[in-house]
Each structure stands twice: as structure tokens, then as C-alpha cells.
C-alpha positions as CSV (number, residue, x, y, z in Angstrom):
1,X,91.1,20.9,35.2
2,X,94.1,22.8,35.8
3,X,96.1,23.0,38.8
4,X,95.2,26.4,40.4
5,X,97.7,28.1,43.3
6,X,97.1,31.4,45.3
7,X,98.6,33.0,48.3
8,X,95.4,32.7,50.5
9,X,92.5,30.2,49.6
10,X,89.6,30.8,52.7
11,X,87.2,28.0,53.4
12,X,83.5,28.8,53.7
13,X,81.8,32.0,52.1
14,X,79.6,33.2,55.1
15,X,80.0,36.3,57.6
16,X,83.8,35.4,58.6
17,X,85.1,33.7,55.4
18,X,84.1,36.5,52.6
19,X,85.3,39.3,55.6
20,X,88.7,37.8,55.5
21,X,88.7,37.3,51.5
22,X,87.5,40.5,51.1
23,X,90.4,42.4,53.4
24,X,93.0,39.9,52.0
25,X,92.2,41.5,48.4
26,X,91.8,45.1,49.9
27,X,95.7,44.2,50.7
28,X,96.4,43.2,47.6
29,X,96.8,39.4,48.2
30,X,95.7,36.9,45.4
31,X,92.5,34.9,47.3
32,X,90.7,32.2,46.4
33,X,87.1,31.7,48.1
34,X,85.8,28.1,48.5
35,X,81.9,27.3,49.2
36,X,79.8,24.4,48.7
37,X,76.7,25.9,48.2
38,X,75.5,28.3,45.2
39,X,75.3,31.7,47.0
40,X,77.7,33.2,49.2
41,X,76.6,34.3,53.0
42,X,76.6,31.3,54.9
43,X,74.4,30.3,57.5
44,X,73.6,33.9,58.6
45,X,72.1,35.0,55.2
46,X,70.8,31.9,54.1
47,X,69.0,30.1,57.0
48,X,69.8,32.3,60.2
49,X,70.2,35.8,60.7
50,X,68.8,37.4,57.8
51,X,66.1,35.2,57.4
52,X,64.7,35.1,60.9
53,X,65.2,38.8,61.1
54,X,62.9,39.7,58.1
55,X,60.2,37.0,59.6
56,X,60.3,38.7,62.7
57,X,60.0,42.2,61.9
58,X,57.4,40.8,59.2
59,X,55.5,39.3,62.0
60,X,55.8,41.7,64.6
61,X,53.3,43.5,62.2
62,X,50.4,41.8,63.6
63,X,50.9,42.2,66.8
64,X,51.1,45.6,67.1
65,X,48.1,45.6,64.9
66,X,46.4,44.0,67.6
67,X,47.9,46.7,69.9
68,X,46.9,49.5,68.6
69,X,43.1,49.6,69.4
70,X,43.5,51.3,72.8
71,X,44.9,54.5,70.4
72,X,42.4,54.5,68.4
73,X,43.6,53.1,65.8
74,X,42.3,49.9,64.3
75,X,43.0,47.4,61.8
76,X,41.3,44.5,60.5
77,X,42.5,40.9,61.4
78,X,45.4,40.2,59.3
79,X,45.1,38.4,56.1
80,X,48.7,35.9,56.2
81,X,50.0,34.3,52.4
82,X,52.6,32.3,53.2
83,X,53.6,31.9,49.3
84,X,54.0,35.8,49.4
85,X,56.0,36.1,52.8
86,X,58.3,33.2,51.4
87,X,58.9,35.4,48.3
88,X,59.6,38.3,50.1
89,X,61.9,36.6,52.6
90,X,63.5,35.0,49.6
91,X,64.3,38.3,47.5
92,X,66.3,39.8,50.4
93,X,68.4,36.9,50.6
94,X,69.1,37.1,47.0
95,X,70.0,40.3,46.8
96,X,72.2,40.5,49.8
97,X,74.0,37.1,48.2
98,X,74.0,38.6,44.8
99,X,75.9,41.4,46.5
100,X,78.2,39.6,48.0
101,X,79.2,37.7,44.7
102,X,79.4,41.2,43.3
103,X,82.1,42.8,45.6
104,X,83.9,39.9,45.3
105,X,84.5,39.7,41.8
106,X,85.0,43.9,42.1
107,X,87.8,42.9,43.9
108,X,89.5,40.2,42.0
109,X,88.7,37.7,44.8
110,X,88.5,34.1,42.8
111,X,85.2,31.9,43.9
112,X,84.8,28.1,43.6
113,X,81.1,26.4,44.2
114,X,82.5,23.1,45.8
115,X,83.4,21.3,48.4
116,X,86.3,21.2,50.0
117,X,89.1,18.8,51.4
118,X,92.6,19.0,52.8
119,X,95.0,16.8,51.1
120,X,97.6,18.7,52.8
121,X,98.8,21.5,54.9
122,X,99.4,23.6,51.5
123,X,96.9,21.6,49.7
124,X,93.4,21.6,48.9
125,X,91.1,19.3,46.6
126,X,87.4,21.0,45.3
127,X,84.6,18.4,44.4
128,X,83.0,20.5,41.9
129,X,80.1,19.8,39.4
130,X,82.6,19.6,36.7
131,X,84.9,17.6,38.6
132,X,88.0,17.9,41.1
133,X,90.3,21.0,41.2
134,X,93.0,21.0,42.7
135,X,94.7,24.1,44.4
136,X,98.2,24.5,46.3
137,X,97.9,27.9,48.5
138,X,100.7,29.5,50.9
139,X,97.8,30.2,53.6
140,X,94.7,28.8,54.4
141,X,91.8,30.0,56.7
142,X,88.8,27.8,57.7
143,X,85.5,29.2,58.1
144,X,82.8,26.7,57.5
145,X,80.9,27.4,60.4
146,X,78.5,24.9,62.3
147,X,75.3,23.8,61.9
148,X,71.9,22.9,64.4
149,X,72.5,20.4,66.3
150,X,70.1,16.9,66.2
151,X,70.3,14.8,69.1
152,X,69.9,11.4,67.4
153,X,66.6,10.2,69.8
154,X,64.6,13.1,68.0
155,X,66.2,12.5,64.7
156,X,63.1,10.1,63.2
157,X,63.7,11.7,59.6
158,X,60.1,13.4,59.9
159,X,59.8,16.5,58.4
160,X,57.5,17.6,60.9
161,X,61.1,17.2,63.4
162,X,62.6,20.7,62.1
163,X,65.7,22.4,63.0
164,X,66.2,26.0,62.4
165,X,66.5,25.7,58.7
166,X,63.6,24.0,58.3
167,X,61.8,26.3,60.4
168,X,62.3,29.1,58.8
169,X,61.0,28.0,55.5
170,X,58.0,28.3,57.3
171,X,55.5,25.7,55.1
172,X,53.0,26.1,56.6
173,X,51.6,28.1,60.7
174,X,51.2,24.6,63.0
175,X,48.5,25.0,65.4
176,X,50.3,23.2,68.1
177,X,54.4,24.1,67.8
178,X,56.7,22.5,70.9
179,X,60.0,24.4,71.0
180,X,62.6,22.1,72.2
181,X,65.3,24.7,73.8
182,X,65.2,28.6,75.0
183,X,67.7,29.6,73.9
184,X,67.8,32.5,71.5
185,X,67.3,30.7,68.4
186,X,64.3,29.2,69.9
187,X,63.0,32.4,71.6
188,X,62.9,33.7,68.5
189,X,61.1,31.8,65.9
190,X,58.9,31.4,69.0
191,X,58.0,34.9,68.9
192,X,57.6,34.2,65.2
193,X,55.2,31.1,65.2
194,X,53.0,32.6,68.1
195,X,52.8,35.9,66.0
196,X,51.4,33.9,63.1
197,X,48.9,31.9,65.4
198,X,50.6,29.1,66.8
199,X,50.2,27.6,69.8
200,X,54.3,27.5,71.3
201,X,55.0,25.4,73.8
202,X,58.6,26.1,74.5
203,X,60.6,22.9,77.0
204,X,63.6,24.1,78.4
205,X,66.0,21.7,80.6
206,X,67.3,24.7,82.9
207,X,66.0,26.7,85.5
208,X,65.6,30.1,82.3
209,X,65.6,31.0,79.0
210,X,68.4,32.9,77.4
211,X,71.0,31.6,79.6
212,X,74.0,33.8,79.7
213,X,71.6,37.2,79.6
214,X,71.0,38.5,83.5
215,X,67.8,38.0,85.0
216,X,66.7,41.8,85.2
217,X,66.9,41.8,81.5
218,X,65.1,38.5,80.7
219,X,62.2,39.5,83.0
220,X,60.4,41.6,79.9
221,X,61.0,38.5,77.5
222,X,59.2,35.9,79.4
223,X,56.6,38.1,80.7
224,X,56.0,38.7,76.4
225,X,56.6,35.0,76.7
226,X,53.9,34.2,79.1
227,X,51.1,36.1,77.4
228,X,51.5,35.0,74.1
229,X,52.9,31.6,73.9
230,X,51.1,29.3,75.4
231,X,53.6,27.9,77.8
232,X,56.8,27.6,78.7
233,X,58.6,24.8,80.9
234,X,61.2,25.1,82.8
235,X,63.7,22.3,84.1
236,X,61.8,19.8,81.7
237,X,63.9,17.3,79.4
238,X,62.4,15.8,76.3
239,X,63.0,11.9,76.3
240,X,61.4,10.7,73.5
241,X,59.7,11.5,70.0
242,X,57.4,9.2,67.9
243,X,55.5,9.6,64.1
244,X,52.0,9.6,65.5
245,X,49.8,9.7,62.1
246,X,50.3,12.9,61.3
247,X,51.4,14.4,64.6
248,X,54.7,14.0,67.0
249,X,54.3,12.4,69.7
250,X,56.4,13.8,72.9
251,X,57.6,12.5,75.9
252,X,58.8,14.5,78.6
253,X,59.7,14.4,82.2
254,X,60.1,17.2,85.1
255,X,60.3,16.1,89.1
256,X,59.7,12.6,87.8
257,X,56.6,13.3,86.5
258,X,56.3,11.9,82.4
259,X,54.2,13.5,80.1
260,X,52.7,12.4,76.4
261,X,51.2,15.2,74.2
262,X,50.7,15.7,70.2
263,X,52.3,18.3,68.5
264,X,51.4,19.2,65.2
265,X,55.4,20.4,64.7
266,X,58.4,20.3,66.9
267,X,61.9,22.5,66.5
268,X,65.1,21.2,67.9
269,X,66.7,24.1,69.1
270,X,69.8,22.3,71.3
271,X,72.8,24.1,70.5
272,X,74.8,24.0,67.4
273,X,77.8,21.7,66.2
274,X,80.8,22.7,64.5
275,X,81.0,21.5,60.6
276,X,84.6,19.9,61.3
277,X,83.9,16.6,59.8
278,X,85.2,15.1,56.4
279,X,87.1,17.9,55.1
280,X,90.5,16.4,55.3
281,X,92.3,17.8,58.7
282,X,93.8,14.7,59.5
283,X,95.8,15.5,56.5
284,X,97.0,18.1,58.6
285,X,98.6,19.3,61.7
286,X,95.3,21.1,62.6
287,X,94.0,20.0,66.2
288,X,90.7,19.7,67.5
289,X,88.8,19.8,71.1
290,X,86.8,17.2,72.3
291,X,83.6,19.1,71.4
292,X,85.0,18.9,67.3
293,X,86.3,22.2,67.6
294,X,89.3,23.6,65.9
295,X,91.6,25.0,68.4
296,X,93.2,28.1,67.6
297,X,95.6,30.6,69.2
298,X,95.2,34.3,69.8
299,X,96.0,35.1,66.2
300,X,93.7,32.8,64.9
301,X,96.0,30.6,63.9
302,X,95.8,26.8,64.5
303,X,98.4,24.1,65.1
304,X,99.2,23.6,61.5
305,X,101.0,27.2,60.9
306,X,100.0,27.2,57.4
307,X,96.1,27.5,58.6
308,X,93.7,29.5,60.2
309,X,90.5,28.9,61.6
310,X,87.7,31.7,62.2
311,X,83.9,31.8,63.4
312,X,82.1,28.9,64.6
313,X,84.1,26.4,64.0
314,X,86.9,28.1,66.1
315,X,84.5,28.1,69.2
316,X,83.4,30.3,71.3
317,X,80.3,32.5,71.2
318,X,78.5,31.6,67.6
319,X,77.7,35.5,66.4
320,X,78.4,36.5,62.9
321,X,80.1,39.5,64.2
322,X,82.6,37.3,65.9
323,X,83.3,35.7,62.9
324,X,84.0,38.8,60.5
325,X,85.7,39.8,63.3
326,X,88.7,36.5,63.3
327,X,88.5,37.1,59.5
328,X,90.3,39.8,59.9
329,X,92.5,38.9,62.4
330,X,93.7,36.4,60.4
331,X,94.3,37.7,57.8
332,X,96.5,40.5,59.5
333,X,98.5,38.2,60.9
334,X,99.2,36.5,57.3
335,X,99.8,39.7,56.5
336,X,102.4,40.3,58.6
337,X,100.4,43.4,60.5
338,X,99.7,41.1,64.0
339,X,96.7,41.3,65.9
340,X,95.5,39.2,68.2
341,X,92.4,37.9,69.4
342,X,92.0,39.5,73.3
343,X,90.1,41.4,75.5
344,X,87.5,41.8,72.3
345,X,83.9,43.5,73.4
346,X,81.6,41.4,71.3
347,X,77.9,42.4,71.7
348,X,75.0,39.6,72.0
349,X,71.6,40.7,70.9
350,X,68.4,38.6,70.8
351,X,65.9,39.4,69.0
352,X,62.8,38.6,70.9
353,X,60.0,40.9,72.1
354,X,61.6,43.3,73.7
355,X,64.9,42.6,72.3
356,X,67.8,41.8,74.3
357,X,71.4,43.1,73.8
358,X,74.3,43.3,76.5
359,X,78.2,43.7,75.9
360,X,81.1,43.6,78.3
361,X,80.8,42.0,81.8
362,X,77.3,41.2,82.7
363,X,76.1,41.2,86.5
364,X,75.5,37.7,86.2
365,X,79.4,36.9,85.3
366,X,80.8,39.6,87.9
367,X,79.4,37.5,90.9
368,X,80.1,34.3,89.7
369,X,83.9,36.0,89.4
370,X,83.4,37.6,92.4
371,X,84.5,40.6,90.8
372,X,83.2,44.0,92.5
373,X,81.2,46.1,90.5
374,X,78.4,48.6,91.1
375,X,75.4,49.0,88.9
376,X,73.1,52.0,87.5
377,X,69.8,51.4,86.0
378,X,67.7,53.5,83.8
379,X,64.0,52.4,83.9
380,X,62.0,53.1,80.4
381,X,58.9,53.6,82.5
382,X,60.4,57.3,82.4
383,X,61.5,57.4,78.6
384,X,59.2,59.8,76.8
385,X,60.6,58.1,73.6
386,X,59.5,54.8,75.1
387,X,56.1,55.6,76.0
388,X,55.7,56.9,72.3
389,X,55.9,53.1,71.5
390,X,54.2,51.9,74.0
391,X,57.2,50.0,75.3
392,X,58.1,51.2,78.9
393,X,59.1,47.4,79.9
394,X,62.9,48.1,78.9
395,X,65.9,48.6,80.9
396,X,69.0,50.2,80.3
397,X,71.5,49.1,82.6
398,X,75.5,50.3,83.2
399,X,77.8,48.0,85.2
400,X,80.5,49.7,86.9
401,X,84.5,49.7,88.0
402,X,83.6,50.9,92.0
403,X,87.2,52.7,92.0
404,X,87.1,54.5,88.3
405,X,83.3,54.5,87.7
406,X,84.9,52.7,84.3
407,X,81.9,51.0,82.3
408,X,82.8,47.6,82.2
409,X,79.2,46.3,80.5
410,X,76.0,47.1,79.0
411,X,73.1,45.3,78.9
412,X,69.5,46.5,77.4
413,X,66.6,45.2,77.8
414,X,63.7,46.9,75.2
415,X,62.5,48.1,71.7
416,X,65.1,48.1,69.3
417,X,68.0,47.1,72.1
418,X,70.2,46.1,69.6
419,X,70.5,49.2,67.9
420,X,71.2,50.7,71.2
421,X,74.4,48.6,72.0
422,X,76.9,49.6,69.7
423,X,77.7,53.1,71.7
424,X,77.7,50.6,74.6
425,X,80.8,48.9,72.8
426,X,82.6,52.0,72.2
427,X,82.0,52.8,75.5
428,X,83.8,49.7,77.4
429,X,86.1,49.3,74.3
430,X,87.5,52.7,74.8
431,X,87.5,52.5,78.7
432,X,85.4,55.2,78.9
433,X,83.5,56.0,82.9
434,X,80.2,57.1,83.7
435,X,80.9,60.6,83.5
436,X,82.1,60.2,79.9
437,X,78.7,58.9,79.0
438,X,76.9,61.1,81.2
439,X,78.4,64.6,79.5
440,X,77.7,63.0,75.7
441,X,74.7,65.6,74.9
442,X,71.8,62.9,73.5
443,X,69.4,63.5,71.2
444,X,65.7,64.1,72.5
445,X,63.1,62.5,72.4
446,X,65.2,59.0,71.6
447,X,66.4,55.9,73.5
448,X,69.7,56.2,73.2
449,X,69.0,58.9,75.9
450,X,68.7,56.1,78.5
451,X,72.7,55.2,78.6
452,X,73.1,59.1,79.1
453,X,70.8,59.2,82.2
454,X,71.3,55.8,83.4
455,X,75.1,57.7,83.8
456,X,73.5,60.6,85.8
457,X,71.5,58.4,87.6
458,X,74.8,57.1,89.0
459,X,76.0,60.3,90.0
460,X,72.1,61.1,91.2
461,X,71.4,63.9,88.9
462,X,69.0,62.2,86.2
463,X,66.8,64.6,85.3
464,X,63.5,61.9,84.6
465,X,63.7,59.6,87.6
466,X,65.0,60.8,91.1
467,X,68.2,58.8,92.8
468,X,70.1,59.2,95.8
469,X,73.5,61.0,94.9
470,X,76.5,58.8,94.9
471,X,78.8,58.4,97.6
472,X,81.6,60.5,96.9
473,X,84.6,59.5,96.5
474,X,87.9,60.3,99.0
């Protein structure tokens, strides 16, 4: 095959990687977009965000199902096809991958199915199915994410062993599922697998689930947790796995106590590990931590100034988001535009029952900083919208600048958080204070009217809970 060459050849076709190519063409660069697999997307649209996101809202289903006896209205038990949840799960993947492939060749964005390899800083080889192209490119960015992580003493090459991926095929509802990991991941294909009728055990090795989230906000999630999974462990390690027939066996140990038990399934859900290996960077001046990370500076770029490196295999927190958001970085710094990557508000949501979203500084980071903040709370309890859905367990909660009143962070714990978290962004990416968010007139009955009265609840004035006033300032 021919020699190709472009200005900008972008490495990996998910959530970061087809951003960048796709603003690279908007500025009228030639680009050339590498993936190994068949469909553009990624991880996220493939086997992670979109995928778990349809299960869980499929899911969720029955559960409220079961709920809604006590209003008088009921439903029979539900009737689960797993072929016909598979299907459905399938076609949205395919459509949303089909659009991608669309908009790219709208915009004159070149794609390759291969894989990949450096052979150079200006360089790249393709394995393709109909054999090696090669390509010589002024730019390069790398975006081919990470993938779950396998510690090799669970890796027995069992099936029944899954990682997300294989999770989310969802073959068949175990009766007895251990969750290995609380992290989001597993908190949510948790909520999944109990929704369907499994028995989850979930074993985590520190003292909570969703590390990183403050405690206030995770209370709602385990207490979900508690009543429909069937346990979880805290401060437990898992130190061995064994093929028992047709079961896992598991070993684990808490206070020095060991414990066997069969499981008909078991998901690793450790952490992720960047996709760094075998693609050539030793052919180049690119660097990497000691966690296989590529390292990168503030405009994306690495130590080889002829590449770029975005998403998950940049570091940092793993959210698709993130990664559009370095695509674009990048590429306005090829560009010749500058931007840099600082002082960014990127939102985490996770999508248990209630769901969980937060942005900014969190309490939890404040006091390990020992920075001084003050905090205003908003109970659902007296949301009129909430109690519509039967879901007064949320939270919405605003964490303050004590001198300004300036919102430094958002976190919200409740039905449909994560649809709530985006004003919360504007709001601590445009420095906006309390009293900004308190005079922002709010739709009624909704739940976006909790950021507007957790604001007046600062100042003492909320008109559905009663505070003390605020101290005033001198």
C-alpha cells in the first residue's frame, strides 16, 4: 500500500481521540484517525459508559416496579430475556458508532481500522487486514485509553473471572455475584446484577465505597447498598481464586480472619491500566511514569514535541469528558491557538442508586488541604419535586470561599444528580458566589431548585427548610 502523510494522525477513536479529529477538521487540518477495532467510540461506547448506562436505566425498571405498590399502583413480577436486553443494548451502541463514523467522513476526517505503532517521532506503521500502511504525519496525538485492570492471582483464564467488559455482556443473572472493588465501576454493575436478582456480595479493601466522593453524599448509596445487595465488606482483601467445578472459589481475609465461599461469578473491578504497551514509544522521545503513564505538560503535549497525549492514558481522573476535553486542548495548541490544561472543573458522576455527582473542591479535599471553607446544605426531604419520586434521600450541597461566599464545589447526592451538575460547573467555573446562585429564578416543581435554596439557605432565607441567618459580614 501506498505511503500516506497528513498534518495530524490521532491515535485511538474513543471519547478524546474522535473530539480532537473532529475539531482538527472543523479547523481545516488534514487528519487521519487510527483504531484497532471495527467501530469508533472506544471504551465508553463499546464496553463502558453507554453500555452500562442503558443496563442501568433498563434495570432500574424493576425496581421501581416493585416500589410502586404503596401508590397503588401494581405490576406483575417482571418477565427478564436476556437475548432481547442484549439486542437492545446492542442497537444503541451501533447507532451511536455508526454516527460517529458518519460525521467523520462528513468532515473529511480519514479512518484506518488497525493497529498502530511508532516507528518514529513523525512516523507511524498500521497493521491492517490488508497489510501494513505506513503514514508520515507533522503531529501526532495519542488517545488509546486504558483498559480494567487484572491482578494476575485472579487471572485463572475462567470466564466466570469477568472484568467490566465481560460483565456487561451480561450472559447470563448469577445467583451468587462477588464484586471485587467499590469503586464506581463496581457500584454500578452492582446495582445492575442485584436489580436482575443476584445475590452481590461487593469486598472492598478500604474503610468505603466510592472513595474520593464525601461521606454525606455516599450515605444514600450504601444505605440502597445495604438493602438490596446482599452484603458489602469493608477493609477485606481477596487473596486467592480457584476453578471450583463450576463455581469460584474465594479466599479472603479481614482482621486476620480467612474466609472460603463459592461464587457462581466474580468481577474484578481494581482500577484500570493505561494501554501504553507495544505501540512503539520507545521509538520515540515520549516519556512515561512509573504507573505506564504518558507524561504530558499543561498543553497536552509530551516530551517528544511532535506528540500529544490525551485521556486515560495521560493520567489523571479516567472520565470521558476529561478526555474530549485534552482533545481539544491539543489540538489548539497544534493549532497555534494555546490553551492549557489548568484549573479545569471536571464533574464526576456515578451512576448508582441515588446517583452521585460532585465538581470543584469537595469537603473531603478541603480538610485534608486544610483549606477553609464553609458549607450549605439543601436536604430533599423538603423538595416537593423529590417527593414526587419518591426520592427524599438526596442532598444538594454548596461548599463555600468564607471571605467571598465564592462556590468553590458541588456535590449531589440523588435522583438524576448527574443531570443536576452541569449548572454546578458553570457556577465554580465562572466564579460565581452564593448570592449569584441564590437570585437565578428556578423552575418549580424541579430539582435543580435545590442549588437555588441550598444558596438561600446560606444566607437563611430558604423558603422550604428554616436556617439560622448567616453571620454578616464586616
Amino acid at each position: 500500500m501506498e505511503d500516506l502523510k497528513s498534518e495530524i494522525v490521532v491515535v485511538g477513536g474513543g471519547p478524546g481521540g474522535y473530539a480532537a479529529a473532529f475539531y482538527a477538521a472543523d479547523l481545516g487540518k488534514k487528519v487521519l484517525l487510527v483504531e484497532q477495532e471495527k467501530r469508533l467510540g472506544g471504551v465508553c461506547l463499546n464496553r463502558g459508559c453507554i453500555p452500562s448506562k442503558a443496563l442501568l436505566n433498563a434495570t432500574k425498571m424493576i425496581g421501581e416496579a416493585k416500589e410502586s405498590a404503596h401508590r397503588g399502583i401494581s405490576f406483575e413480577p417482571a418477565k427478564i430475556e436476556l437475548d432481547k436486553l442484549r439486542t437492545w443494548k446492542d442497537s444503541i451502541i451501533q447507532k451511536l458508532s455508526g454516527g460517529i463514523g458518519q460525521l467523520a467522513k462528513a468532515r473529511g476526517v480519514q479512518v484506518i481500522n488497525g493497529r498502530a505503532y511508532f516507528e518514529g517521532s513523525q512516523k507511524l506503521r498500521i497493521e491492517t487486514d490488508q497489510g501494513q500502511q505506513f503514514v508520515e504525519y507533522d503531529k501526532a496525538i495519542i488517545a488509546v485509553g486504558s483498559k480494567p485492570a487484572m491482578p494476575k492471582v485472579f487471572d485463572l483464564g475462567n470466564p466466570r473471572i469477568m472484568t467490566s467488559t465481560e460483565a456487561l455482556q451480561v450472559e447470563d443473572i448469577p445467583e451468587d455475584l462477588l464484586i471485587i472493588g467499590g469503586g464506581y465501576i463496581g457500584m454500578e454493575l452492582g446495582t445492575v446484577y442485584a436489580n436482575l436478582g443476584s445475590k452481590v456480595v461487593v469486598i472492598e479493601a478500604m474503610e468505603t465505597i466510592l472513595a474520593g466522593a464525601d461521606p454525606d453524599l455516599i450515605r444514600p448509596v450504601v444505605k440502597y447498598a445495604e438493602k438490596n445487595f446482599k452484603e458489602i465488606r469493608y477493609k477485606t482483601k481477596v487473596t486467592k481464586m480457584a476453578t471450583k467445578g463450576k463455581k469460584i472459589q474465594v479466599t479472603s481475609e479481614k482482621d486476620g480472619q480467612v474466609v472460603e465461599e463459592l461464587f457462581d461469578r466474580v468481577l474484578v473491578s481494581v482500577g484500570r491500566v493505561p494501554n501504553a504497551g507495544d505501540i512503539g514509544l520507545e521509538n520515540t522521545k515520549v516519556e512515561k511514569d512509573e504507573k505506564g503513564f504518558i507524561k504530558v505538560s499543561e498543553t497536552q503535549q509530551t516530551a517528544d514535541p511532535n506528540i500529544y497525549a490525551i485521556g486515560d492514558i495521560a493520567g489523571g481522573v479516567m472520565l470521558a469528558h476529561k478526555a474530549t476535553r485534552e482533545g481539544k486542548i491539543a489540538i489548539e495548541n497544534i493549532a497555534g491557538e494555546g490553551a492549557v490544561n489548568r484549573n479545569i472543573v471536571i464533574p464526576a458522576v456515578v451512576f448508582t442508586e441515588p446517583e452521585v455527582a460532585w465538581c470543584g473542591l469537595t469537603e473531603t479535599e478541603a480538610k485534608a488541604k486544610g483549606i477553609e471553607v464553609k458549607i450549605a446544605k439543601f436536604p430533599w426531604a423538603a423538595s416537593g419535586r423529590a417527593l414526587t419520586f419518591d426520592r427524599t434521600d438526596g442532598v444538594t450541597k454548596l461548599i463555600l470561599e468564607p471571605e467571598t461566599d465564592r462556590v468553590l464545589g458541588v456535590g449531589i447526592v440523588g435522583h438524576g444528580a448527574g443531570e443536576l451538575i452541569a449548572e454546578a460547573v458553570l457556577a465554580v467555573e465562572m466564579g460565581a458566589n452564593a448570592k449569584d446562585l441564590a437570585a437565578c429564578v428556578h423552575p418549580h416543581p424541579t430539582l435543580s431548585e435545590t442549588l437555588m435554596e441550598a444558596a438561600e439557605a446560606f444566607y437563611g432565607h430558604a423558603t422550604h427548610i428554616f436556617t439560622r441567618k448567616a453571620a454578616a459580614k464586616e
